[in-house]
N, C-alpha and C positions, 0 to 999 in steps of 0.2 A: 431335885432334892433342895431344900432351903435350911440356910442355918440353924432354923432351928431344931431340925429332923436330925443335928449330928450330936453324937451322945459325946460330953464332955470326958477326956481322957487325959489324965495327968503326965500321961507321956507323950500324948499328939496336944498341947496347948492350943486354942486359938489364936493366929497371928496376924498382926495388922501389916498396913500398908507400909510403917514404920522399920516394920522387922525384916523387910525384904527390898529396900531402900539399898542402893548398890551392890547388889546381889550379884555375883557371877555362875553362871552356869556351866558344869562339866561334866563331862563323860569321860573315864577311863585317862582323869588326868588333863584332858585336851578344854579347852573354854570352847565352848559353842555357842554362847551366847551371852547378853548381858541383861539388865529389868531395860526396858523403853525409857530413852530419854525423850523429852517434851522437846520442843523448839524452843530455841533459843529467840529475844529479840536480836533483830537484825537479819532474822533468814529468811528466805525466800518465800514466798507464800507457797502455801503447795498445789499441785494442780488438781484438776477435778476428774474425777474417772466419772467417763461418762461410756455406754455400750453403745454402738452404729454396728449397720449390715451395712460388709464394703463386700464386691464382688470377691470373689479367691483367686479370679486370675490377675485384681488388681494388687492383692495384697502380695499374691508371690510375685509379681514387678517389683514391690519396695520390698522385699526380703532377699530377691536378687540381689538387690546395691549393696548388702553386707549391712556388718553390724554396724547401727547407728542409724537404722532404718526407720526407727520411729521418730527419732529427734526430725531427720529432712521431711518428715512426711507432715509430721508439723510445723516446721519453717515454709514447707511450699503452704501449707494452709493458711498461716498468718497472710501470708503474700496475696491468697486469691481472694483473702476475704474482705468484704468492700470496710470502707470506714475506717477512723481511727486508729492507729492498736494503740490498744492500752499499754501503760508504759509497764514494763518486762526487766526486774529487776537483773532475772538468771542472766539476759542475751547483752554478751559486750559490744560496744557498739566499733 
């Protein structure tokens, strides 16, 4: 459906991006959500999702170690991989 396929209705208005500018969302009284904040300058870069096929007896090894499984699985990666690392604003030194 495209905008223009929706019949103007004086009780459903068209609304902009304006009108929904710190909007909080609720159910039954409770906040369950808020609109998407953008990043701020000064944060982090974010990382990249990327998909790999890892064996599943390796993965249940790093799901063994508990939560925080995927953080070490990435620090041992930075570790094995040749060459510089890029400077990493997240990791305190």
């Amino acid at each position: 459906m495209q905008d223009e396929d929706i019949v103007y209705d004086e009780d459903s208005p068209f609304t902009t991006a304006a009108d929904w500018e710190g909007a909080i969302m609720k159910r039954g009284g409770v906040v369950i959500g808020t609109t998407p904040r953008r990043r701020g300058p000064g944060k982090k870069p974010p990382k990249v999702k990327v998909q790999l096929r890892i064996p599943p007896d390796l993965v249940s090894r790093w799901k063994a170690t508990g939560p925080g499984w995927q953080t070490r699985m990435v620090e041992a990666l930075q570790q094995a991989t040749p060459g510089e690392p890029a400077s990493n604003p997240s990791r305190a030194a």
